[in-house]
N, C-alpha and C positions, 0 to 999 in steps of 0.2 A: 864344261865342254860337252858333258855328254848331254845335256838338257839343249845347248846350239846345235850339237848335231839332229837331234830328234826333230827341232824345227826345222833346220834346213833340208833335211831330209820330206817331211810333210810337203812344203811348200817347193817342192823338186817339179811332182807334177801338175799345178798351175802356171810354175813358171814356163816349164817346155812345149804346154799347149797354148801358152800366149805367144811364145817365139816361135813355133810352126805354123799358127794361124799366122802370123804379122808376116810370117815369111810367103805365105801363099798367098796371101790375100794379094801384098804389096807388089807381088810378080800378075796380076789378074786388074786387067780392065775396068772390069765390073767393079772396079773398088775405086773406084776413081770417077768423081763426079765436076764438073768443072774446074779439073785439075785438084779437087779436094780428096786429099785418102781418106776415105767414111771410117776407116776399121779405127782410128787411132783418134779418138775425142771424148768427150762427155758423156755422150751416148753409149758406147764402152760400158763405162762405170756403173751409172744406170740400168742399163736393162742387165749387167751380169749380177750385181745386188739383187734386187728386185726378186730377179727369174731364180737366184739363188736359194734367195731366202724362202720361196714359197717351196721349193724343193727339198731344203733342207729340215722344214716341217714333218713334210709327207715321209719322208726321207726313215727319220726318226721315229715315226708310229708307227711304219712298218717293220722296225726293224729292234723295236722296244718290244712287239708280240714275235718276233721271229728267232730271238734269241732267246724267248721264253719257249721255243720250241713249238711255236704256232704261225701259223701264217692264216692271217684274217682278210677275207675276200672283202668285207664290209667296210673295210675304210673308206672309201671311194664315196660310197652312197651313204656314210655320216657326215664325211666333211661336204658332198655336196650338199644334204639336206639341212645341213647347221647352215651352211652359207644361205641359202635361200630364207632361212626365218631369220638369219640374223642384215638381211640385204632388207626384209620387208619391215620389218621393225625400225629400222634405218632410216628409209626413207618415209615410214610415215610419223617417227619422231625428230627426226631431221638432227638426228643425233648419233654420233660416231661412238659413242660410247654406248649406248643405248646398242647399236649392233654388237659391239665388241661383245657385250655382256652377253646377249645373247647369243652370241654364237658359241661363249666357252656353256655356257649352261645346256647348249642343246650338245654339245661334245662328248660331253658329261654324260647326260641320258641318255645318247643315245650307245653309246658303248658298251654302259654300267647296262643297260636292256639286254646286248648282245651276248652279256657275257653270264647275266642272269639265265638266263634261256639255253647258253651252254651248260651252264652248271647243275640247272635243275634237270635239262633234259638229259645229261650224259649222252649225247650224240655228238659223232667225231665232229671237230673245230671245224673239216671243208666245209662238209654238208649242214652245218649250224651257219655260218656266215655268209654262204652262198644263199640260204634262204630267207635270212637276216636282208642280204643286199636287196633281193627281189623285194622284201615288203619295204624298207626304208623307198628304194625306186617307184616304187609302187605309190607311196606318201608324197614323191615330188606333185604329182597329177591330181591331187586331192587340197592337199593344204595350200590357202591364199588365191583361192582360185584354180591351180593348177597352171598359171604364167608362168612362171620363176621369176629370177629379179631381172631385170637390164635395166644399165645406165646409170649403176649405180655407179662405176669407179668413174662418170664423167664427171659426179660432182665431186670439187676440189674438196668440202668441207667436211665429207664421208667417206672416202678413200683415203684419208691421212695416213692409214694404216698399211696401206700397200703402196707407197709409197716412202723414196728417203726422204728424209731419216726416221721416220715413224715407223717402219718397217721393221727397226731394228729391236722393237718393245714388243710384237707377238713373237718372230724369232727368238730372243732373247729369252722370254720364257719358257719358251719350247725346250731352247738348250737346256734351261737350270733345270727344269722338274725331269728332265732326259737326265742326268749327274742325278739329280738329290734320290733320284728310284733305285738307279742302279748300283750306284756308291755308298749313299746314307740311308739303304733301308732295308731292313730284314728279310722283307721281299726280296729285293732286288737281288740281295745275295743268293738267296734260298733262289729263287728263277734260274741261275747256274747251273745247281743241283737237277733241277725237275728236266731242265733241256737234257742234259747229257745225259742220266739215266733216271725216266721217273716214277721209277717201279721202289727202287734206290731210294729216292726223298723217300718216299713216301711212306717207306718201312723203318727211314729214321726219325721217324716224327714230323715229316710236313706237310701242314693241311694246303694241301693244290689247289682243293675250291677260294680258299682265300685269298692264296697266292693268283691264284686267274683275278680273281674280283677286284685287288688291288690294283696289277699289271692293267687292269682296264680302265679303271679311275685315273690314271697317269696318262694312259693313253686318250682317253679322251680329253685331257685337258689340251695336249697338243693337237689331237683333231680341231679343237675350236680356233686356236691360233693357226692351224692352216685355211680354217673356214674363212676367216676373217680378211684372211690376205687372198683367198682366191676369188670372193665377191666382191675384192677393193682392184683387181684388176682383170675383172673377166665377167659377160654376163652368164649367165647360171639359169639354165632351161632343164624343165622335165627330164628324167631320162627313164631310160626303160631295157631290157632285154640283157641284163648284167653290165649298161654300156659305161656305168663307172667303173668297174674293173679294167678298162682299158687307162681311165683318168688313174688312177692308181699305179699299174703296171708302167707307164711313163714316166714316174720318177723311182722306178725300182732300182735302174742300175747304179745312182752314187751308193745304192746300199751298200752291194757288193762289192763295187770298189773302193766306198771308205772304209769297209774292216780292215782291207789288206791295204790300204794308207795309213790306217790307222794303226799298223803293230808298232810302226815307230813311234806315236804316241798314248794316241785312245780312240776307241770307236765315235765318239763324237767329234771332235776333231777331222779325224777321218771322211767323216762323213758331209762336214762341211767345207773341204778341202777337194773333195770329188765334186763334190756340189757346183761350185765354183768354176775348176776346171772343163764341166763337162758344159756350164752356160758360159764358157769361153770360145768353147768350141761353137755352140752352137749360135752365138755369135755371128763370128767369124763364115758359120755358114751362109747366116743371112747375108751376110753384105755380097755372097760370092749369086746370090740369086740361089741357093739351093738349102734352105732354110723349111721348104716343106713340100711334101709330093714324096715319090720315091727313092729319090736319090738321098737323102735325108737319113732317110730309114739304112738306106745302103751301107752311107759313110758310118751311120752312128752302129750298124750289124757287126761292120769289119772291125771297127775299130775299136767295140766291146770284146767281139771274140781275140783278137789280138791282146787282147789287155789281160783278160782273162787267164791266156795261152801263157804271159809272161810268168800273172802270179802261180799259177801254179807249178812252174818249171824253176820258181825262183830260189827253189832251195842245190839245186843243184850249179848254178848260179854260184852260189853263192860257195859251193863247196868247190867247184873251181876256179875262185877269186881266193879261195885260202890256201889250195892249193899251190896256187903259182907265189902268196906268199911265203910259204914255207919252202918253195924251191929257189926262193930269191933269199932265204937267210940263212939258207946252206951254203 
């Protein structure tokens, strides 16, 4: 019983932002195409997978260095710069595996670089990956020309991967080495310790430098498998001026909201449960026509700081739900 409630409790909120999107949509016009309601088919399924799965990537590498008590500006311009070598390697081996590979290899490097460079420099984590992101950006304009990749997710034989059901084998990796770091390994445990106080590790015996080196080897394996799924359905140009930290910060918020989904069961979980529900939403926006521009930004403002406003008010909540049951078994 208590392992049904945990789930049904998880799945509370996809369920209720399916049933307020289908509620608004199905009252709105705009949803309605030669008497066809668009919000409720195949397309659905599709792009909420899909848009999921590449978020729930990015999702988890941020938030794999975040609970290690770091927050790394660099993701953005690794998993962009993996995708561009592993889109160019693609298309000139005409081989979906041949990217694959190369996109977890440059994930790999290019992280395990970041984190070399933190640890030999002893310079704070901002200012080490904010300057990390500039030269990785910097690398877009150089390597292959300096094009990026397009068109690769138009061929069906190279995009396998960002697409279902193939989709489900970079995600799916993502998840397990996300569990095997945090659950099944010394690291992962000890990364607890260093977040919450790591003056504390450090004085009971745990080497940090390590603990960073490792937490980044993990993390870059998941960079690659976000790489691989963001050049199988997007093309991938130059960038410059920190502008992948924006590509980053767009999938920040399931972070935040799968922890606090996730007390019911686990932060991974959690996190692919927010996942979901917030490309439900964003769904649902599109078919209303307000899927990009500002209104966008507006609905997804309100409706984070509302979310927010709940968890943090929800213990109180919760102590006036016990309340009234203890005055109901008086």
């Amino acid at each position: 019983m208590k392992i049904l409630k945990k789930i049904l409790l998880s799945l509370a909120f996809p369920a209720l932002m399916f049933l307020v999107m289908l509620a608004i949509t199905a009252s709105s016009e705009k949803c309605y195409v030669n008497g066809h309601f668009i919000f409720i088919g195949k397309d659905l399924i599709n792009q909420v997978l899909m848009n999921s799965c590449m978020t729930i990537c990015v999702a988890l590498a941020i938030w794999m260095q975040l609970k290690n008590g770091r927050f790394d500006f660099s993701g953005g311009a690794s998993m962009v710069l993996a995708a561009i070598a592993a889109g160019y390697v693609g298309k000139n081996t005409g081989s979906m595996w041949a990217a694959f590979g190369t996109a977890l290899v440059m994930g790999l490097l290019l992280c395990m670089l970041t984190a070399l460079v933190y640890i030999i420099g002893r310079v704070p984590i901002i200012i080490t990956t904010i300057g990390m992101t500039l030269l990785y950006e910097s690398l877009t304009y150089i390597l292959f020309g300096g094009e990026g990749v397009r068109a690769f997710y138009s061929n069906p034989k190279l995009c396998a991967l960002g697409r279902v059901p193939g989709i489900f084998l970079p995600v799916g990796i993502a998840m397990a080495v996300f569990v095997i770091y945090t659950y099944f390994t010394a690291s992962g445990r000890r990364a607890k310790i260093l977040a919450n106080n790591q003056s504390a590790g450090v004085n009971i015996g745990i080497d940090e430098r390590k603990n960073t080196f490792v937490s980044y080897v993990f993390t870059g394996i998941i960079i690659g498998m976000a790489a691989i799924i963001y050049i199988s359905q997007n093309d991938v140009t130059p960038q410059s001026g920190l502008s992948t930290s924006s590509i980053l910060f767009s999938y920040i918020v399931p972070v935040f909201m799968g922890t606090f989904i996730g007390l019911a069961s686990n932060d991974v979980i959690g996190i692919a449960i927010a996942a979901v529900g917030m490309e439900i939403m964003n769904y649902g926006l599109n078919c209303l026509n307000l899927g990009s521009g500002g209104w966008q930004q507006i609905i997804m403002g309100v409706f984070v700081l509302c979310f927010y406003t709940f968890s943090s008010q929800s213990y109180k909540i919760n102590a006036f739900l016990n309340g009234l049951k203890r005055k109901k078994t008086a």
